[in-house]
C-alpha positions as CSV (number, residue, x, y, z in Angstrom):
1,X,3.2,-2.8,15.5
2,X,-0.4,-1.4,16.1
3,X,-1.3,1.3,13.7
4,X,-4.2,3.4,13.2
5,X,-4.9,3.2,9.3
6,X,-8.5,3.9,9.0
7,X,-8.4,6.2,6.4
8,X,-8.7,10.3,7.0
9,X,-10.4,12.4,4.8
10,X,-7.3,14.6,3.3
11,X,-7.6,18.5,2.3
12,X,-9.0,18.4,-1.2
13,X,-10.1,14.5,-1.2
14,X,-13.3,14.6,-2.1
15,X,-13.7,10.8,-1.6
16,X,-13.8,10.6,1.7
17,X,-16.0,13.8,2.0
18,X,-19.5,12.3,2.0
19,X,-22.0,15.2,1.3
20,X,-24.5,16.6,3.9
21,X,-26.8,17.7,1.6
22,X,-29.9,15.0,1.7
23,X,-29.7,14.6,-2.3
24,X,-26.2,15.0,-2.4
25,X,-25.6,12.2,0.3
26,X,-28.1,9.5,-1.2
27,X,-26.2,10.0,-4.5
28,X,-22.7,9.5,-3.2
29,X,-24.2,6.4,-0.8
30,X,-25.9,5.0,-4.2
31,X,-22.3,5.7,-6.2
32,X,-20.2,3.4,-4.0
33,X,-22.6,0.5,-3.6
34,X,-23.2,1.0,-7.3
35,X,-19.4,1.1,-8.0
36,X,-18.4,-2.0,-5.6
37,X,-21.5,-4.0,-7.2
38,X,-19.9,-2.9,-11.2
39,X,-16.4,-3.6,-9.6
40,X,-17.6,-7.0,-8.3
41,X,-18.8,-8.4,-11.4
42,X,-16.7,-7.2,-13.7
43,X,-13.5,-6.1,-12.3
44,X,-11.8,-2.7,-11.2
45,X,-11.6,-1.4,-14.4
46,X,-15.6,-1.8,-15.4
47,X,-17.2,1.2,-17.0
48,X,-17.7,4.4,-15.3
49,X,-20.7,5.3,-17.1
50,X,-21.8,2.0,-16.1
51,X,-21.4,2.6,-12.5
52,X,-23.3,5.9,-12.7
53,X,-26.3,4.2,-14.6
54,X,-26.3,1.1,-11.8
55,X,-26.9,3.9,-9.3
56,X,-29.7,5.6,-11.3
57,X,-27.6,9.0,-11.6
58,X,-25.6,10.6,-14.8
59,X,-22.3,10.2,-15.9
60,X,-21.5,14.1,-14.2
61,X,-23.1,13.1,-10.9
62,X,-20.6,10.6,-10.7
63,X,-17.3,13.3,-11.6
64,X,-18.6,15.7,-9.1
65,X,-18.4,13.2,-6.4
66,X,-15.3,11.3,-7.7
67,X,-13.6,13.4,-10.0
68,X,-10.9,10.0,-10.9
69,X,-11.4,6.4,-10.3
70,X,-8.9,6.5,-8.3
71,X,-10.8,7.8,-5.6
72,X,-14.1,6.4,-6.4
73,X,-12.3,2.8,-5.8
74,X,-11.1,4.8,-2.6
75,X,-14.2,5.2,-1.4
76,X,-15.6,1.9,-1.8
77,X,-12.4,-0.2,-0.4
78,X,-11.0,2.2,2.0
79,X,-12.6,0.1,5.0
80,X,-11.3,-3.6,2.9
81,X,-7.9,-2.1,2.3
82,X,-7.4,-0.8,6.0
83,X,-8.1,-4.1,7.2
84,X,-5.8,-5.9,4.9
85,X,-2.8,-3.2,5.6
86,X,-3.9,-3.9,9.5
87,X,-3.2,-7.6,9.0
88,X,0.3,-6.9,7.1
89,X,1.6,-4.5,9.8
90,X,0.2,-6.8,13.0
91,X,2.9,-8.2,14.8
92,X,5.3,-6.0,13.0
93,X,8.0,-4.9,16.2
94,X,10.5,-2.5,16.1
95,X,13.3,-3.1,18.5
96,X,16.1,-0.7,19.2
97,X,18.9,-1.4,16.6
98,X,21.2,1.0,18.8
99,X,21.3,-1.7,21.3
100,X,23.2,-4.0,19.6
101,X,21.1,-7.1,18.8
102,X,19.4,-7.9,15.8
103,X,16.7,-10.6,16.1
104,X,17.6,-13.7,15.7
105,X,16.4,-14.6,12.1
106,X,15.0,-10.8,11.0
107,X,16.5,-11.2,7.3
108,X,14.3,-14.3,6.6
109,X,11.9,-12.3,8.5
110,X,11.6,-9.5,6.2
111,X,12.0,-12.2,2.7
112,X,8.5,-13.4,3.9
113,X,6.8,-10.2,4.8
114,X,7.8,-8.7,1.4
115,X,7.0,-11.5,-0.6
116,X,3.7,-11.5,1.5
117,X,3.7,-8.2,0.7
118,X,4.4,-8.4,-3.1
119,X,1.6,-11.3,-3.0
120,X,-1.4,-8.8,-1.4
121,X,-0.9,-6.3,-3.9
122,X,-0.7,-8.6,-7.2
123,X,-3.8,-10.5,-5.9
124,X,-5.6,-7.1,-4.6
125,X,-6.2,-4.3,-6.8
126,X,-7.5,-1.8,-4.3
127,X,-4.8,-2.0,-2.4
128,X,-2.6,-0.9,-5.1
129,X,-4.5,2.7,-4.9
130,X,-2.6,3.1,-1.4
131,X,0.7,3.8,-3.8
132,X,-1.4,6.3,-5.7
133,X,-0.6,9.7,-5.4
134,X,-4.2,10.3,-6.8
135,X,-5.5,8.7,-3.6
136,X,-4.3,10.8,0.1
137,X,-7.1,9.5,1.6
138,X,-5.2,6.5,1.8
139,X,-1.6,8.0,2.9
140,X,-2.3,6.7,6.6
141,X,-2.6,2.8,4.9
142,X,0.7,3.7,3.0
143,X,2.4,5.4,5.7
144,X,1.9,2.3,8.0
145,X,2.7,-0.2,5.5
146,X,6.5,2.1,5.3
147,X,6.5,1.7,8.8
148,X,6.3,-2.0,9.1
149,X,8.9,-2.2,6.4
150,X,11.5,0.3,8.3
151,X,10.4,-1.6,11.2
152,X,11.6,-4.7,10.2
153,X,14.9,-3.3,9.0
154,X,15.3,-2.2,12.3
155,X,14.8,-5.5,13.7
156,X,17.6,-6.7,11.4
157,X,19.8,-3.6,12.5
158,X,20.4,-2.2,8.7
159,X,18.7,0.7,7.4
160,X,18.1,1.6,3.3
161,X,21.1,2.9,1.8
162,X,21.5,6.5,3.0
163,X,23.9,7.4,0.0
164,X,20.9,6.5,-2.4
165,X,18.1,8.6,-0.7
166,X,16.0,5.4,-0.4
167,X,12.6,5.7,1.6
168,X,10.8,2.9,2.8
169,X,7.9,4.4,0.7
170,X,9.7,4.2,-2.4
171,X,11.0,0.6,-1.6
172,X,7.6,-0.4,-1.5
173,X,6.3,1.2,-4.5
174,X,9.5,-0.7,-6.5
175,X,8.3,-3.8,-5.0
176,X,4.3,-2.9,-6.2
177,X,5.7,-2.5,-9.6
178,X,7.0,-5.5,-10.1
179,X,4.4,-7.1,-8.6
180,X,2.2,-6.2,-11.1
181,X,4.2,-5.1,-14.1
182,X,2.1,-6.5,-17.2
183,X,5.1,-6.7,-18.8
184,X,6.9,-9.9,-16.9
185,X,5.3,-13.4,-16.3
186,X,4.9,-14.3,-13.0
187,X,8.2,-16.0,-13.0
188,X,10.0,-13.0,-14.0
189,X,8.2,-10.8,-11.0
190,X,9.4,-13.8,-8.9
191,X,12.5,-13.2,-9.9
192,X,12.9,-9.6,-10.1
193,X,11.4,-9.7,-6.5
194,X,14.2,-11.5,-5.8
195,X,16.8,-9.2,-7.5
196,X,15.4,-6.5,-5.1
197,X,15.6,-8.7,-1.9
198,X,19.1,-9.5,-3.0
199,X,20.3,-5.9,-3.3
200,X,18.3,-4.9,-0.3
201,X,20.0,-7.7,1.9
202,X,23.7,-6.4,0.4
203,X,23.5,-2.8,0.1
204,X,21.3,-2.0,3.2
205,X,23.9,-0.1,5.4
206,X,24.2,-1.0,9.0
207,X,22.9,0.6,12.2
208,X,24.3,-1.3,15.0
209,X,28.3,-0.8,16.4
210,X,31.0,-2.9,15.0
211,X,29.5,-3.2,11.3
212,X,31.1,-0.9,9.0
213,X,31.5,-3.2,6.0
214,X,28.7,-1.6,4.5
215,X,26.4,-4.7,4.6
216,X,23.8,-6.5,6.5
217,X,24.7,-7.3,10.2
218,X,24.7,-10.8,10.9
């Protein structure tokens, strides 16, 4: 699968709307290298205030460009977090399912690309924003990473569960919350992870002719 997932600047999503002002632009440029320096040394959570005095500017300079951190850590990954999605959904096909053949192997196919999956997202925190709704800037990395997913279903020959109302989207989001739940251990997400897989591989409903028992074609 080649995707396009350079972010767009969305309607209303100020953080990919760099100003043209002269002042207004050299603020905004001085806020994200500020913010990826304060984010570098002391995690994704670091001050805000901090952030806005690194670039030299006040705390409201900083709201007016980026009204949630959300989409200041937007602005400063969006280029890291497209590249990583890029490297998840490469190689990513989608066959026809309607013809009849899943790939040979596609279930332990998908296990690995959402445990790579689940991996990403615990180890990278900016690309956790892409499941923020606070974030459409991003929508194109999260629209490609449902893409890959329902693409790999279709090279199994299932779908989600119809009867449930299931996106790929939300799939994915379930799997990003147990990935980084701070409620479990990692053993626990490990497991839960594999809860999910488990009820994905028996309750996924198949697309190809001849497989009406409601589970996974094999």
């Amino acid at each position: 699968m080649t995707t396009e997932v350079r972010p767009q600047a969305a309607s209303g999503d100020v953080s990919f709307c760099r100003p043209r002002r002269l002042d207004a632009a050299r603020n905004y440029d001085a806020l994200v290298l500020a913010a990826r320096e304060e984010f570098e040394a002391n995690g994704t959570d670091a001050s805000l205030k901090a952030v806005a005095r690194r670039a030299g500017v006040g705390i409201a300079t900083l709201y007016r460009h980026f009204p949630t951190r959300t989409s200041l850590l937007a602005a400063v990954y969006a280029d890291d977090v497209a590249d990583t999605v890029d490297d998840l959904c490469q190689g990513v096909s989608t066959p026809d399912a309607r013809a009849g053949h899943a790939a040979p192997g596609a279930w332990e196919v998908l296990d690995t690309w959402l445990r790579r999956f689940a991996r990403t997202v615990a180890g990278e925190a900016a690309l956790r924003e892409v499941f923020s709704n606070e974030a459409p800037g991003l929508s194109p990395c999260r629209e490609a990473l449902a893409d890959a997913f329902a693409g790999l279903l279709a090279q199994a020959g299932t779908a989600l569960p119809s009867r449930c109302g299931l996106t790929a989207d939300e799939f994915l989001s379930a799997v990003v919350s147990v990935s980084v739940s701070p409620f479990l251990s990692r053993p626990q997400r490990e497991l839960a992870l594999s809860v999910l897989l488990d009820g994905l591989r028996y309750c996924a409903e198949p697309t190809r002719p001849g497989t009406g028992d409601g589970g996974p074609a094999t």
